[in-house]
N, C-alpha and C positions, 0 to 999 in steps of 0.2 A: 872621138866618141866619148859620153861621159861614161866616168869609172875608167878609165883607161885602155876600155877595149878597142881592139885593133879593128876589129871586125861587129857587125851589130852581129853573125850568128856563134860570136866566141864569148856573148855576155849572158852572164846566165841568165837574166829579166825575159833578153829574147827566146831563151831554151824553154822558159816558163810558159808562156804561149807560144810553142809549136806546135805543126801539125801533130796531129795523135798517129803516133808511131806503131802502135801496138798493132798481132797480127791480123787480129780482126775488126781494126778500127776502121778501114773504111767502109766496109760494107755494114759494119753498125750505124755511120753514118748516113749510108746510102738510106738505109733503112727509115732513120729517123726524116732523110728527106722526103723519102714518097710518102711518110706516114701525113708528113707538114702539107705538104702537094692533095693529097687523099682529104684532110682539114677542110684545107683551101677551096675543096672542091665542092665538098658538101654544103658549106657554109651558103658557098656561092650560088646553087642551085635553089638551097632555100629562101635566101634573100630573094634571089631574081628571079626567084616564084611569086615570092610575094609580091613583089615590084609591079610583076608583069601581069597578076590581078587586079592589083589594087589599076594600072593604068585601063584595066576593063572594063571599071567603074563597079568593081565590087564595095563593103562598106567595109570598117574595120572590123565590126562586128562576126558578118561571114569570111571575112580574111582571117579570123582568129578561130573560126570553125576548122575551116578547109585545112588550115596550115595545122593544125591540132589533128588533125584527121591524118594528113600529110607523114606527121612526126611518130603517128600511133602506128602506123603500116609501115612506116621505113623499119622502125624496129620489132615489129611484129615478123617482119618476111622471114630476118635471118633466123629469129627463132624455130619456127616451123619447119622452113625449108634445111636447119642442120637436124631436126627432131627426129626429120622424114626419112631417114635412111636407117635409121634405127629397131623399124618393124621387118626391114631385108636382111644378109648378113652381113651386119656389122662387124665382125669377126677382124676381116681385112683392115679394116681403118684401124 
């Protein structure tokens, strides 16, 4: 091995990128997976919204409506829908 390690996990280079050891490292990682996965997924919906109009023979025009439309209500929802528990008792939460 170069450097004169006996072993690649007794060289420090390789201790340098190891798995994250720490005690809450993988579930922060799980974490940052489903966050990537959750990305992936929205991205994908949007796109292949698009996609799947524009092959309906919409113009770019009203594809830039719709999906604008699309974009204003995906984040319009969570707004309301966490605002909406708030006139009940909120107390619990």
């Amino acid at each position: 091995m170069p450097g004169g390690c006996a072993r690649l996990r007794d060289c420090p280079v390789s201790r340098q990128f190891a798995w994250p050891s720490a005690p809450g490292s993988r579930r922060l990682l799980g974490c940052h997976l489903i966050e990537l996965l959750e990305r992936y997924a929205y991205y994908g919906i949007y796109f292949g919204f698009g996609i799947y109009l524009a092959s309906l023979g919409y113009s770019r025009d009203q594809l830039g409506i719709i999906q604008s439309l699309f974009l204003f209500f995906s984040y319009l929802i969570p707004v309301v829908s966490g605002r909406s528990p708030i006139g009940t008792d909120s107390r619990r939460c």
